[in-house]
PyMOL Python script that loads the backbone (N, CA, C, O; Angstrom):
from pymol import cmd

cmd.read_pdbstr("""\
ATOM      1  N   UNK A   1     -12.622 -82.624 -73.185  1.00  0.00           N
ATOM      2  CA  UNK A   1     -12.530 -83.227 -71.867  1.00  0.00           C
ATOM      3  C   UNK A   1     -11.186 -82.840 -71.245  1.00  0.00           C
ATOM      4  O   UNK A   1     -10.288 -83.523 -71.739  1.00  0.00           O
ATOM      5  N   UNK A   2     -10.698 -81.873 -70.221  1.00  0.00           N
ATOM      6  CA  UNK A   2      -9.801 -81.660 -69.507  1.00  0.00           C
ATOM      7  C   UNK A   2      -9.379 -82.848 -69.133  1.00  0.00           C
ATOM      8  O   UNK A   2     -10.182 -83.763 -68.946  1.00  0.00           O
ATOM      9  N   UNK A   3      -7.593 -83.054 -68.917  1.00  0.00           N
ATOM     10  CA  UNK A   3      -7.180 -83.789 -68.283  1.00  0.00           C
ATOM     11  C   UNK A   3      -7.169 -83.856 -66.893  1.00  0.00           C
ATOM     12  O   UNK A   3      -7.291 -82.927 -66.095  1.00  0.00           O
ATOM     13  N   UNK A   4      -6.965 -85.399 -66.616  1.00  0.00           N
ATOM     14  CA  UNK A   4      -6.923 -85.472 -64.935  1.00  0.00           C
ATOM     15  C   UNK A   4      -5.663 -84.677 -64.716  1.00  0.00           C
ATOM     16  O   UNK A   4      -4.931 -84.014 -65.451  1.00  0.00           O
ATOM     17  N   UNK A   5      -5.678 -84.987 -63.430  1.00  0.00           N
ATOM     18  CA  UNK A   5      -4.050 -85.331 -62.465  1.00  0.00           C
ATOM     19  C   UNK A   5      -3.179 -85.347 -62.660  1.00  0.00           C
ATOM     20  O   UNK A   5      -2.274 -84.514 -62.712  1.00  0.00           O
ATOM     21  N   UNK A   6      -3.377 -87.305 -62.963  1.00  0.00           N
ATOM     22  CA  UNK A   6      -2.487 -88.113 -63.395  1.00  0.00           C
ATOM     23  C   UNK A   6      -1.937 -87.939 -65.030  1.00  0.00           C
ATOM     24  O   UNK A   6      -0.757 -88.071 -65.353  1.00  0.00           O
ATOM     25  N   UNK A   7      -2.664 -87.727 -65.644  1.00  0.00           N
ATOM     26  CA  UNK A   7      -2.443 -87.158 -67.007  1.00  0.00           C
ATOM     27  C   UNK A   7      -1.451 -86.234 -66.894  1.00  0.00           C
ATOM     28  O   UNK A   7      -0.265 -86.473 -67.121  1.00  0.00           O
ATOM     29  N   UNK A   8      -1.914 -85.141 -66.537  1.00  0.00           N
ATOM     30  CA  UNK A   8      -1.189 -83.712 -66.280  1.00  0.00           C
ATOM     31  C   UNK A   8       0.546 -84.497 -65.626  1.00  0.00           C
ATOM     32  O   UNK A   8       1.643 -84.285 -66.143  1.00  0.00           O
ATOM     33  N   UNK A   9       0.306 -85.273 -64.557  1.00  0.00           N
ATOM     34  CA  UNK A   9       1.409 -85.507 -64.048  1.00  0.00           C
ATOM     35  C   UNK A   9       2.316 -86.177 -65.050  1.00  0.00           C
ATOM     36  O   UNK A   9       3.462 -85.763 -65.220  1.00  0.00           O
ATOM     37  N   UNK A  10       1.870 -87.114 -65.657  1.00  0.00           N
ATOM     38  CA  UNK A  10       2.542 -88.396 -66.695  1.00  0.00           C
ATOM     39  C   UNK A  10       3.372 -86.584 -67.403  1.00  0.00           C
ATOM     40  O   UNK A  10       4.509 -86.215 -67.108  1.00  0.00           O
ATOM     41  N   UNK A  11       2.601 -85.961 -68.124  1.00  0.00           N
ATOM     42  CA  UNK A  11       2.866 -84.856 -69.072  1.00  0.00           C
ATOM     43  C   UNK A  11       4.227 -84.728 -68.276  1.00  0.00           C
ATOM     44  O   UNK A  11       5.235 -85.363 -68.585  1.00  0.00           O
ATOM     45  N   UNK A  12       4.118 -83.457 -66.759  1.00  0.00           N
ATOM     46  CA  UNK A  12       5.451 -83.410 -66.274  1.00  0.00           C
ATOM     47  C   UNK A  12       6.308 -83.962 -66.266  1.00  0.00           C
ATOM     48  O   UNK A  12       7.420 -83.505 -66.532  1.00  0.00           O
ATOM     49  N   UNK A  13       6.059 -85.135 -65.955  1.00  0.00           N
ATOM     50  CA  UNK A  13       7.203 -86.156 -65.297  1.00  0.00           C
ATOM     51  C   UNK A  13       8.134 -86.501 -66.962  1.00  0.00           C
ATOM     52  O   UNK A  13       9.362 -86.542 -66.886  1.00  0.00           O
ATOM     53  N   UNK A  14       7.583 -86.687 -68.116  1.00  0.00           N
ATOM     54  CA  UNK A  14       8.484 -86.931 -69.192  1.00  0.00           C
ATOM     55  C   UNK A  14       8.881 -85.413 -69.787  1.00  0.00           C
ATOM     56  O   UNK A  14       9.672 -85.573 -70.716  1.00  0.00           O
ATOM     57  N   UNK A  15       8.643 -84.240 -69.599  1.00  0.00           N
ATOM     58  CA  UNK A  15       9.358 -83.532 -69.732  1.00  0.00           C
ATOM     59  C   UNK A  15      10.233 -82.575 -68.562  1.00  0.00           C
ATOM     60  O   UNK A  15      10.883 -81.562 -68.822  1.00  0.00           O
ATOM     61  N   UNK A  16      10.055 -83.172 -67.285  1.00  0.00           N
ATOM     62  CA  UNK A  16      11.314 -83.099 -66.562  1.00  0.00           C
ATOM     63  C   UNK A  16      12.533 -84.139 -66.892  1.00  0.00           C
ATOM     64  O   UNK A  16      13.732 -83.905 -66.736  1.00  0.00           O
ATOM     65  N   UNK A  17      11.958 -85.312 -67.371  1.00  0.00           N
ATOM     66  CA  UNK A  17      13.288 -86.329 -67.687  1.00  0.00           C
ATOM     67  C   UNK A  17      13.920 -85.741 -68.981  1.00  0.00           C
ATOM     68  O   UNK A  17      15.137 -85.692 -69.159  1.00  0.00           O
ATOM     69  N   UNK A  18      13.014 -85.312 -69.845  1.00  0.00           N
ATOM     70  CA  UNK A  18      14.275 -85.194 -70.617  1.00  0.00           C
ATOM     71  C   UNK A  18      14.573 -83.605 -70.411  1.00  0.00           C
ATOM     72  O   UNK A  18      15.307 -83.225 -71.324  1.00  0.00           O
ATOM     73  N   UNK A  19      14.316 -82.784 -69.707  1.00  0.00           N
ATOM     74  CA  UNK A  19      15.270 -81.421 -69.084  1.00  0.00           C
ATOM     75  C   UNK A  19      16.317 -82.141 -68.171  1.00  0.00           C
ATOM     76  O   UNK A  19      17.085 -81.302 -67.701  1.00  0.00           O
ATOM     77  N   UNK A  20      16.515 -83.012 -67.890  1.00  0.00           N
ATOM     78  CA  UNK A  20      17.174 -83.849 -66.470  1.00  0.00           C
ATOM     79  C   UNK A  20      18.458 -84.425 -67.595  1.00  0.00           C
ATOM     80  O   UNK A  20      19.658 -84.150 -67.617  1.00  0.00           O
ATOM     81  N   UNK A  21      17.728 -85.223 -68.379  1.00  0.00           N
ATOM     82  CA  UNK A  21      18.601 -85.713 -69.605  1.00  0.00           C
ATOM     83  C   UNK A  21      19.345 -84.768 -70.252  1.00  0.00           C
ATOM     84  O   UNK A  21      20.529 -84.736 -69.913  1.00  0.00           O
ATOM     85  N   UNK A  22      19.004 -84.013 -71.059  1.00  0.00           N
ATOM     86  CA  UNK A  22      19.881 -82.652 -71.781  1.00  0.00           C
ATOM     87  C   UNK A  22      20.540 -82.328 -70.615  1.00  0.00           C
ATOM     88  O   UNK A  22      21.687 -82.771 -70.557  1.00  0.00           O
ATOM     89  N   UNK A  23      20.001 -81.424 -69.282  1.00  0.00           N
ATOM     90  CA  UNK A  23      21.348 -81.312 -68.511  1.00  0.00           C
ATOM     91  C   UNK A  23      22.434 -82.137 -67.942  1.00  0.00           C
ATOM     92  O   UNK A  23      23.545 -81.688 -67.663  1.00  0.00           O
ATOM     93  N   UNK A  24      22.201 -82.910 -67.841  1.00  0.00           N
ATOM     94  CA  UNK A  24      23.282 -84.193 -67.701  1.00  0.00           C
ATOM     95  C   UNK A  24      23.973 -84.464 -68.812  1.00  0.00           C
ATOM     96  O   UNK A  24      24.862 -85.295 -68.622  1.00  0.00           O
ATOM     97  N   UNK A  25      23.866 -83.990 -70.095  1.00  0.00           N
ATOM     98  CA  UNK A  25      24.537 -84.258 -71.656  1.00  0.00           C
ATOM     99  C   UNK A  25      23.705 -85.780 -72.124  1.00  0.00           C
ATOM    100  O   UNK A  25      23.815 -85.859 -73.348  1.00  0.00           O
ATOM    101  N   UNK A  26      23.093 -86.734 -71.697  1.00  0.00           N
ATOM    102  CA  UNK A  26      22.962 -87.827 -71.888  1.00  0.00           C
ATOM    103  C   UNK A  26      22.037 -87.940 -73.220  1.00  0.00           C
ATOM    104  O   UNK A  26      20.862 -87.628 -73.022  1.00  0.00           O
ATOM    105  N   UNK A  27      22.349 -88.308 -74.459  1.00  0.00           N
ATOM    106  CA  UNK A  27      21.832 -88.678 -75.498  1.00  0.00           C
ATOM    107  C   UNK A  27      20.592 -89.987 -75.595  1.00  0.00           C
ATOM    108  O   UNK A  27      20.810 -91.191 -75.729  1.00  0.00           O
ATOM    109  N   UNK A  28      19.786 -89.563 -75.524  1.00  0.00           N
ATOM    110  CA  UNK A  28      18.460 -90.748 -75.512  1.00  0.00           C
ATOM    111  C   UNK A  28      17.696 -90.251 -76.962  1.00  0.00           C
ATOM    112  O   UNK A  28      17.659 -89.125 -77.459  1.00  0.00           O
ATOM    113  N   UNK A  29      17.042 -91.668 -77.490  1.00  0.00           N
ATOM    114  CA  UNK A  29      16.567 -91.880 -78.579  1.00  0.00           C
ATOM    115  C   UNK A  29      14.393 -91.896 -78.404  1.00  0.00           C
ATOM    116  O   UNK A  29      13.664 -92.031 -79.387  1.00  0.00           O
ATOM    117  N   UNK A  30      13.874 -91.727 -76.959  1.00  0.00           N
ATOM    118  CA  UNK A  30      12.565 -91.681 -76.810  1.00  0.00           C
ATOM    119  C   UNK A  30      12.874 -91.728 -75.158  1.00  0.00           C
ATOM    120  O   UNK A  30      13.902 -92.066 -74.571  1.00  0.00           O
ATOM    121  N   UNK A  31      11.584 -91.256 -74.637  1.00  0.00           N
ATOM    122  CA  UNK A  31      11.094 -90.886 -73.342  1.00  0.00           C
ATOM    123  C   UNK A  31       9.422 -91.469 -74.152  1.00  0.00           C
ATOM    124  O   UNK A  31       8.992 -91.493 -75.306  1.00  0.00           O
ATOM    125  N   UNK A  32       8.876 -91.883 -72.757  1.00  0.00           N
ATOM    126  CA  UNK A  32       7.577 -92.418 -73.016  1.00  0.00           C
ATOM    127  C   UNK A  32       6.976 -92.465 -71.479  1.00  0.00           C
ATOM    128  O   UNK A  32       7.733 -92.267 -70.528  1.00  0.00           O
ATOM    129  N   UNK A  33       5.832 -92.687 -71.324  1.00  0.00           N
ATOM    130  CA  UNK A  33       5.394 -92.293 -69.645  1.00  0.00           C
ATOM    131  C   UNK A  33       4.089 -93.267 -70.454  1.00  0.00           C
ATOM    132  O   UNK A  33       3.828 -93.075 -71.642  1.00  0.00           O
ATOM    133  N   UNK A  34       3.326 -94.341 -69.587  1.00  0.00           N
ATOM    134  CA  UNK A  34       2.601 -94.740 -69.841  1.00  0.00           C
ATOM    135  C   UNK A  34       2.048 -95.811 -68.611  1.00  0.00           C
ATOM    136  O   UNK A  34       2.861 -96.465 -67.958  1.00  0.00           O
ATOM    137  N   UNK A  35       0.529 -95.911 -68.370  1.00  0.00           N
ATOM    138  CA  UNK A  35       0.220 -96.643 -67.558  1.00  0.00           C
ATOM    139  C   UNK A  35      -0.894 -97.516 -67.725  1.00  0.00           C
ATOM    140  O   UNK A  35      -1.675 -97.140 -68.599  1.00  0.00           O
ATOM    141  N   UNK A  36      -1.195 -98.583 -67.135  1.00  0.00           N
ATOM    142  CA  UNK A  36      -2.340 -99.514 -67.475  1.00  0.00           C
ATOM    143  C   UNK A  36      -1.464-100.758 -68.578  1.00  0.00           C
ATOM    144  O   UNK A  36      -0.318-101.205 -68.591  1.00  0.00           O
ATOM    145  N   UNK A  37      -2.585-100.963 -69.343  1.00  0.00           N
ATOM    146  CA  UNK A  37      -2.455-102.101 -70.158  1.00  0.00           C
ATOM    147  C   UNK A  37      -1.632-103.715 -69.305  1.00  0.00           C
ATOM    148  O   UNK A  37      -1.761-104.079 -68.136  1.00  0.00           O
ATOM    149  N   UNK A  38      -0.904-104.306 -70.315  1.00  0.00           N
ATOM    150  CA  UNK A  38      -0.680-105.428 -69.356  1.00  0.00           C
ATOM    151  C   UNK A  38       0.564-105.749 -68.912  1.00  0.00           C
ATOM    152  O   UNK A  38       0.834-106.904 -68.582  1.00  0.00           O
ATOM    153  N   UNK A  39       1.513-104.682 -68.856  1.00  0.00           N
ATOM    154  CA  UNK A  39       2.878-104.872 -68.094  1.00  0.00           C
ATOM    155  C   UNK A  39       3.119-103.509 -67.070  1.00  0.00           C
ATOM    156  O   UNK A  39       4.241-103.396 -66.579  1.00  0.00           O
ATOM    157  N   UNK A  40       1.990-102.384 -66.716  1.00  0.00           N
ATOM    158  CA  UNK A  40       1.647-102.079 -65.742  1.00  0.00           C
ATOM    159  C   UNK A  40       0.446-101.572 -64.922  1.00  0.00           C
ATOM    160  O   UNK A  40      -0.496-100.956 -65.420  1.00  0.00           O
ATOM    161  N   UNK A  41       0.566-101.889 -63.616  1.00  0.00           N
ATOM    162  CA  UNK A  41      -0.738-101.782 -62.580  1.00  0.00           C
ATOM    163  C   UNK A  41      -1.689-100.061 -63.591  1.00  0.00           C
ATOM    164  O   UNK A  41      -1.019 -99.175 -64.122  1.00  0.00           O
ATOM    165  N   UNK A  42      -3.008-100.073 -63.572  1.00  0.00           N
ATOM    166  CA  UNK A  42      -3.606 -98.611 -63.414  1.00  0.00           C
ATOM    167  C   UNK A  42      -3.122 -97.460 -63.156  1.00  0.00           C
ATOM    168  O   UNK A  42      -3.033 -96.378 -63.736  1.00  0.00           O
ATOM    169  N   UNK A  43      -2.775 -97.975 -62.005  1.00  0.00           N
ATOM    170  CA  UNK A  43      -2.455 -97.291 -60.524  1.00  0.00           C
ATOM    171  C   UNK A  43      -0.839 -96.555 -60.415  1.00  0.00           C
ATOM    172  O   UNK A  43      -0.488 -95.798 -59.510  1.00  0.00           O
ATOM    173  N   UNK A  44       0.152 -97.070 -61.778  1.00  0.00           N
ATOM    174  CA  UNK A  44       1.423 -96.795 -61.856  1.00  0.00           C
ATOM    175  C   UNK A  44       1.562 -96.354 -62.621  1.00  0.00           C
ATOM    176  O   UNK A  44       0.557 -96.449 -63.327  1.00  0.00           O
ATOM    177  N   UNK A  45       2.679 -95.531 -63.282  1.00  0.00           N
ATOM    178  CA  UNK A  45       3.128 -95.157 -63.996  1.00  0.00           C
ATOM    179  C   UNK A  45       4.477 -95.032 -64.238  1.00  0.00           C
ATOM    180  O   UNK A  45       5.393 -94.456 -63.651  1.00  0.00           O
ATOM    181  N   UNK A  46       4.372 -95.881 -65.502  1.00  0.00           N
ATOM    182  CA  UNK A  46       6.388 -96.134 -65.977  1.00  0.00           C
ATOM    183  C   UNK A  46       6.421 -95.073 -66.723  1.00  0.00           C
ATOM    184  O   UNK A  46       5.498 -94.691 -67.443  1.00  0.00           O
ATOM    185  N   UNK A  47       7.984 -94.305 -66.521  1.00  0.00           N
ATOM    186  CA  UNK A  47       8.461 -93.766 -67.403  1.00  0.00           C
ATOM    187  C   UNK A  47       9.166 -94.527 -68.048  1.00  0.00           C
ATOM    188  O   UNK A  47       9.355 -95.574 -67.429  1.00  0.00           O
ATOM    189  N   UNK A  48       9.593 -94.495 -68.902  1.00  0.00           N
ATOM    190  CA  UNK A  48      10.313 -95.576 -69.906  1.00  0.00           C
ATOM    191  C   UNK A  48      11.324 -94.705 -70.901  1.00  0.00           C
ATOM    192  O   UNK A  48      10.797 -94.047 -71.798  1.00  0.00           O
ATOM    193  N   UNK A  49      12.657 -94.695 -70.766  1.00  0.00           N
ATOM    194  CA  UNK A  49      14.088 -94.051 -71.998  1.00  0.00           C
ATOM    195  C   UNK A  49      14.996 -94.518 -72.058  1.00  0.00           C
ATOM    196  O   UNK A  49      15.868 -94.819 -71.242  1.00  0.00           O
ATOM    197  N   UNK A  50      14.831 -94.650 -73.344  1.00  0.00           N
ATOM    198  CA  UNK A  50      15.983 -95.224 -74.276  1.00  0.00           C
ATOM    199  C   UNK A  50      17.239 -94.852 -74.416  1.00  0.00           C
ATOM    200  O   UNK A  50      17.504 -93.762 -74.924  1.00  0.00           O
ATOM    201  N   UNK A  51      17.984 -95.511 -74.083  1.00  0.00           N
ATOM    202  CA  UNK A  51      19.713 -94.221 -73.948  1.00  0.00           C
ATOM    203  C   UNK A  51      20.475 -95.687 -74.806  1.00  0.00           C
ATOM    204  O   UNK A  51      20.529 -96.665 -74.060  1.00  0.00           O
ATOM    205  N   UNK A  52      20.952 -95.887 -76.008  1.00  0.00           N
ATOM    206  CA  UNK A  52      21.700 -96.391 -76.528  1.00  0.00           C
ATOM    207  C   UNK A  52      21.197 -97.742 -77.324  1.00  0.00           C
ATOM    208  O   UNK A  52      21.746 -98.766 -77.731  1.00  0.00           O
ATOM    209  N   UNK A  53      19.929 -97.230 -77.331  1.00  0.00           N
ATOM    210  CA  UNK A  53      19.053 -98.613 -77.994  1.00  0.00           C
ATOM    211  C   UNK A  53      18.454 -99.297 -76.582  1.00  0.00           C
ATOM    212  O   UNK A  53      17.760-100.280 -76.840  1.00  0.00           O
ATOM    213  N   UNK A  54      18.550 -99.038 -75.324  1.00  0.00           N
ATOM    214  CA  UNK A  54      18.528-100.065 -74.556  1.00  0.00           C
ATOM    215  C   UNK A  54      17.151 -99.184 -73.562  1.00  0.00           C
ATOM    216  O   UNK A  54      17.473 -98.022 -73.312  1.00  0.00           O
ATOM    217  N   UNK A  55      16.004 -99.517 -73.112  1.00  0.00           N
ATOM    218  CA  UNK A  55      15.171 -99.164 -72.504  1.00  0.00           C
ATOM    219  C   UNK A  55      15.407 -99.398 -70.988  1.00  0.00           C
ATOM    220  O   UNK A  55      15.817-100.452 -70.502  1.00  0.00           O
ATOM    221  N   UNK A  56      15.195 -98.642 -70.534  1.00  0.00           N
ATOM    222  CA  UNK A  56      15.065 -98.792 -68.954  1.00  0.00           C
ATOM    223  C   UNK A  56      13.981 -98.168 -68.286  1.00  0.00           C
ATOM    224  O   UNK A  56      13.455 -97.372 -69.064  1.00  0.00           O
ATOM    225  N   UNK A  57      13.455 -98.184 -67.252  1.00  0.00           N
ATOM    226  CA  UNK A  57      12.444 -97.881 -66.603  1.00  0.00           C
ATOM    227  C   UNK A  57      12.225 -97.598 -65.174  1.00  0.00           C
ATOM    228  O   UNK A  57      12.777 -98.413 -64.435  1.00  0.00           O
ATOM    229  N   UNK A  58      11.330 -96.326 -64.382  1.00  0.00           N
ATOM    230  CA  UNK A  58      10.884 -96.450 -63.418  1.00  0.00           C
ATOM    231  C   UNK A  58       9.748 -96.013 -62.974  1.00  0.00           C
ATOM    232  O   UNK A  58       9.168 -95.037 -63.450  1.00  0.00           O
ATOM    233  N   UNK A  59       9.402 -96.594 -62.170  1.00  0.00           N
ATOM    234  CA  UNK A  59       7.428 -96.824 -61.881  1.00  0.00           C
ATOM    235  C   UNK A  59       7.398 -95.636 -60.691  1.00  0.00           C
ATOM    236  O   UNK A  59       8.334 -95.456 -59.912  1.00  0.00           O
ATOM    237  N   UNK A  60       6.390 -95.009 -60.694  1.00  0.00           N
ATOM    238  CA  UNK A  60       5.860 -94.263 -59.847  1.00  0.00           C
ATOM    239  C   UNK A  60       4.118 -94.271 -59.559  1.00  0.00           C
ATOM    240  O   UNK A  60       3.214 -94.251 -60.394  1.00  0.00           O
ATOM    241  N   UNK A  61       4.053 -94.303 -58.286  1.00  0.00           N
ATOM    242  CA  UNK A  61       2.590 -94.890 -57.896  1.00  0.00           C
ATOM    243  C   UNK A  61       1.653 -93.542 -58.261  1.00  0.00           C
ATOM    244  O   UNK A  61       2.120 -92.403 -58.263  1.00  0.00           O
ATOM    245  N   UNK A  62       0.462 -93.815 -58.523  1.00  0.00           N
ATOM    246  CA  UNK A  62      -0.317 -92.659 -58.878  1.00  0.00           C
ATOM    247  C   UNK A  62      -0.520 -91.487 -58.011  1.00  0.00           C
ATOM    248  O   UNK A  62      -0.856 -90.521 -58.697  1.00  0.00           O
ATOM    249  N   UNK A  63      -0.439 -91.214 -56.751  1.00  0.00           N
ATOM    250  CA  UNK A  63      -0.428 -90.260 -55.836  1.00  0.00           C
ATOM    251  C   UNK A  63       0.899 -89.554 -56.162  1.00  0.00           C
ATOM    252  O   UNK A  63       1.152 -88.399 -55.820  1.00  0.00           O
ATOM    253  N   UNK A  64       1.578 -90.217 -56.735  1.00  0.00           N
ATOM    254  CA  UNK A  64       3.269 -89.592 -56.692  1.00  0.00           C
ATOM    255  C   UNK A  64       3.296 -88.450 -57.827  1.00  0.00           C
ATOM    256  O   UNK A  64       3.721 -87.294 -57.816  1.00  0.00           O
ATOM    257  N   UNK A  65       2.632 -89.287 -58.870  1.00  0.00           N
ATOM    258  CA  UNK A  65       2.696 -88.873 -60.581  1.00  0.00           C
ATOM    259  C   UNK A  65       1.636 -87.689 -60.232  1.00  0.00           C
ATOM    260  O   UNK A  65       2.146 -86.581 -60.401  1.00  0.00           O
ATOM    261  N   UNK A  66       0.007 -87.641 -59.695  1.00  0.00           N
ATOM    262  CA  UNK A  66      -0.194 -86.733 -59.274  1.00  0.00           C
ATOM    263  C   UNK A  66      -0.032 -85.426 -58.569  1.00  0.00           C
ATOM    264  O   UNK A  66      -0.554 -84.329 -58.766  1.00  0.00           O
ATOM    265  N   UNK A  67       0.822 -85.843 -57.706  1.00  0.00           N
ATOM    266  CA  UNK A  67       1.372 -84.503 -57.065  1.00  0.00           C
ATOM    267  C   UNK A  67       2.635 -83.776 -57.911  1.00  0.00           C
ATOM    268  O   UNK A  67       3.280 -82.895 -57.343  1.00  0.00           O
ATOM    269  N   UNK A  68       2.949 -84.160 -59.228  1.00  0.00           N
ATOM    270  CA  UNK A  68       3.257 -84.009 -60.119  1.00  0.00           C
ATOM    271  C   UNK A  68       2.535 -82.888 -61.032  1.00  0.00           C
ATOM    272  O   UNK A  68       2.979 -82.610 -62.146  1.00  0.00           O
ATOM    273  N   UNK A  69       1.754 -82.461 -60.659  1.00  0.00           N
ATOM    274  CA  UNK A  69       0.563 -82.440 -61.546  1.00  0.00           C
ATOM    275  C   UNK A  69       1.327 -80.675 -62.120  1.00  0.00           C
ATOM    276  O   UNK A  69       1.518 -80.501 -63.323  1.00  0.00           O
ATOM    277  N   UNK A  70       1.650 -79.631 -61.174  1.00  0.00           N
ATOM    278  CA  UNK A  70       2.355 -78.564 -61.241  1.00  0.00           C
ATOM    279  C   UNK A  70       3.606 -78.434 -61.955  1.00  0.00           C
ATOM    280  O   UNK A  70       3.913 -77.803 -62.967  1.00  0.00           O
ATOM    281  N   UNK A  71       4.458 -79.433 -60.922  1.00  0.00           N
ATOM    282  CA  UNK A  71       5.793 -79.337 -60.773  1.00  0.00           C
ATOM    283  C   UNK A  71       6.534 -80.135 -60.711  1.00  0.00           C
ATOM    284  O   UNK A  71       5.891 -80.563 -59.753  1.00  0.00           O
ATOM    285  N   UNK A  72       7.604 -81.062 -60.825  1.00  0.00           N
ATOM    286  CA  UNK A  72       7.947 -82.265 -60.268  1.00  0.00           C
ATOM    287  C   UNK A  72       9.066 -81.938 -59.208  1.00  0.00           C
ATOM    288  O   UNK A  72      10.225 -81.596 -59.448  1.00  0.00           O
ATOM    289  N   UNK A  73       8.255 -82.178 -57.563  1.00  0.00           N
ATOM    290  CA  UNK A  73       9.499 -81.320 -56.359  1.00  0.00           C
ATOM    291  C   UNK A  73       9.693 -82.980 -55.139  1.00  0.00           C
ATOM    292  O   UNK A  73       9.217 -84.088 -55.388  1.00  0.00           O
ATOM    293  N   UNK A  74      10.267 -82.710 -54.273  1.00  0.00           N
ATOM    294  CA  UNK A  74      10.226 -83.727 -53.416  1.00  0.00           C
ATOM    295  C   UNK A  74      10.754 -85.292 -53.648  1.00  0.00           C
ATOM    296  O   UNK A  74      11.589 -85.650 -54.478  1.00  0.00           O
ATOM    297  N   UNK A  75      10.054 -86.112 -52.708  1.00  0.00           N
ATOM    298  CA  UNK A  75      10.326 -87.330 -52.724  1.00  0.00           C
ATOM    299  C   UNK A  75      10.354 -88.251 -54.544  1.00  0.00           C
ATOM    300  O   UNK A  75      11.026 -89.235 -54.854  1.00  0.00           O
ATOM    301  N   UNK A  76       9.403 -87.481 -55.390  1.00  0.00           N
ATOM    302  CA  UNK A  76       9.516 -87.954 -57.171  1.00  0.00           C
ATOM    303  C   UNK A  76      10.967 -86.993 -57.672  1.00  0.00           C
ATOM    304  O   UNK A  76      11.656 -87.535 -58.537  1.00  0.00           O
ATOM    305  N   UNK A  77      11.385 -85.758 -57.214  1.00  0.00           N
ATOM    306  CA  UNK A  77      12.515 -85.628 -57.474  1.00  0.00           C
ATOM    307  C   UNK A  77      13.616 -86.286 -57.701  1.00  0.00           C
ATOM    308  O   UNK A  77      14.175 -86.617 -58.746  1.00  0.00           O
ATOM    309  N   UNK A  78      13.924 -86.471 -56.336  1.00  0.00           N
ATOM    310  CA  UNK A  78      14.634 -87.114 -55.903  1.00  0.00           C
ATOM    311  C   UNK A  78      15.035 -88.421 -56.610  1.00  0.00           C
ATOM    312  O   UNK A  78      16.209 -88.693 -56.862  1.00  0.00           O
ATOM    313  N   UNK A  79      13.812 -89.352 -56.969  1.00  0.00           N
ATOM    314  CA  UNK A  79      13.283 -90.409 -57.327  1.00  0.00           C
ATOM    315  C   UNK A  79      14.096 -90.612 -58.855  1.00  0.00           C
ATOM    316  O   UNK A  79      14.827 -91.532 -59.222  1.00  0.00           O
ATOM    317  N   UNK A  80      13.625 -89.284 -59.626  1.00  0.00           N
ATOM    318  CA  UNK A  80      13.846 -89.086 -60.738  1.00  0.00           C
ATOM    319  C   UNK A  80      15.584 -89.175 -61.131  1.00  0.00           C
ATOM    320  O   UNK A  80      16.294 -89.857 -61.869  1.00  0.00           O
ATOM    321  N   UNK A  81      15.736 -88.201 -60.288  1.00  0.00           N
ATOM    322  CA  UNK A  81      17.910 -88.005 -60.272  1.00  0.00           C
ATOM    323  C   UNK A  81      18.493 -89.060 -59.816  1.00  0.00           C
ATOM    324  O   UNK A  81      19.717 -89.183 -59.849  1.00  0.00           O
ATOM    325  N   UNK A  82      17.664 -89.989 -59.315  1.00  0.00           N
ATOM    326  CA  UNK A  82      18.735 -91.180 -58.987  1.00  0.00           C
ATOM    327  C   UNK A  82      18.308 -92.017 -60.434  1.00  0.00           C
ATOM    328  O   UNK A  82      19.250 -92.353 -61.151  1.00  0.00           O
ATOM    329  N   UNK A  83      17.363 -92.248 -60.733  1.00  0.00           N
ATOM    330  CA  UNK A  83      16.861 -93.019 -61.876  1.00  0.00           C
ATOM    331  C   UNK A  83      18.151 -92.458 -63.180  1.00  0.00           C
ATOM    332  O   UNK A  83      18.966 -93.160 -63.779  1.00  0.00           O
ATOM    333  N   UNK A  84      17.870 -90.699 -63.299  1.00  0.00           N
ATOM    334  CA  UNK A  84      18.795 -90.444 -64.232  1.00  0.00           C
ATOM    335  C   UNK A  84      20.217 -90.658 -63.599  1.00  0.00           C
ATOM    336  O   UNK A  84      21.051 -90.830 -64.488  1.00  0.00           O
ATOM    337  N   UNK A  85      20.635 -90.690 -62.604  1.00  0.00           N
ATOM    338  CA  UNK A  85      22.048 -91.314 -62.402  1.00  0.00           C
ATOM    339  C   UNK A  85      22.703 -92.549 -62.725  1.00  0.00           C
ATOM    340  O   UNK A  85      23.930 -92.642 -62.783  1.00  0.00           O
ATOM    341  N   UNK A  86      21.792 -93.646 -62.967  1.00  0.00           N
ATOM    342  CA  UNK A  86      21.729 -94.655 -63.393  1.00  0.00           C
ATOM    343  C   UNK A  86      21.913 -94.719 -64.991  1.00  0.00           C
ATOM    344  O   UNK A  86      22.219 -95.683 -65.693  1.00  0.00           O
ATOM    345  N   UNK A  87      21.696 -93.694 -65.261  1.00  0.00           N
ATOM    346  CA  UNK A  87      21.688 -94.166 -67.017  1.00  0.00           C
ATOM    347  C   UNK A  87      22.900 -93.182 -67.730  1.00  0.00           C
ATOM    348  O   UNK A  87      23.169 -93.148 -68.931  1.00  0.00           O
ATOM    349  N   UNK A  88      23.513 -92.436 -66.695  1.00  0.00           N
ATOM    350  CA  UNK A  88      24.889 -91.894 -67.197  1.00  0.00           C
ATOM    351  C   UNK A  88      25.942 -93.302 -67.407  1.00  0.00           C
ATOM    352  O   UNK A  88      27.099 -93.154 -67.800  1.00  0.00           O
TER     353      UNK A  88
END
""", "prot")
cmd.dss("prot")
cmd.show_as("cartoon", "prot")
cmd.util.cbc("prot")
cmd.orient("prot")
């Protein structure tokens, strides 16, 4: 069964964070991308990394994570480098 989209996108989006991570030097212990179940909507998708034992997180709506699906360019860019600015 080929993946969707959103699949494909979740895929990008955690291995642009941690290319985002290594270039920034920032040492993290897991990257995780996951959506549904019962601490988020279907429809979202948390990335979720660990930088010092301590988890942090940011949600991206499914149209976002989709257009993801290639490349991660634009407004989820963007999205992304401020998220990793936060965890320097």
């Amino acid at each position: 069964m080929p993946l969707s989209a959103f699949d494909k996108g979740k895929l990008k989006l955690a291995a642009h964070v941690r290319e985002e991570l290594d270039r920034a030097g920032i040492p993290f212990q897991a990257i995780r991308c996951k959506s549904g179940g019962l601490q988020t909507h279907p429809d979202i998708a948390r990335v979720i990394v660990t930088v010092a034992g301590d988890p942090m997180h940011i949600d991206l709506k499914a149209h976002e994570v989709e257009e993801c699906e290639s490349m991660v360019v634009g407004e989820v860019w963007h999205k992304i480098a401020g998220f990793i600015a936060q965890l320097k």
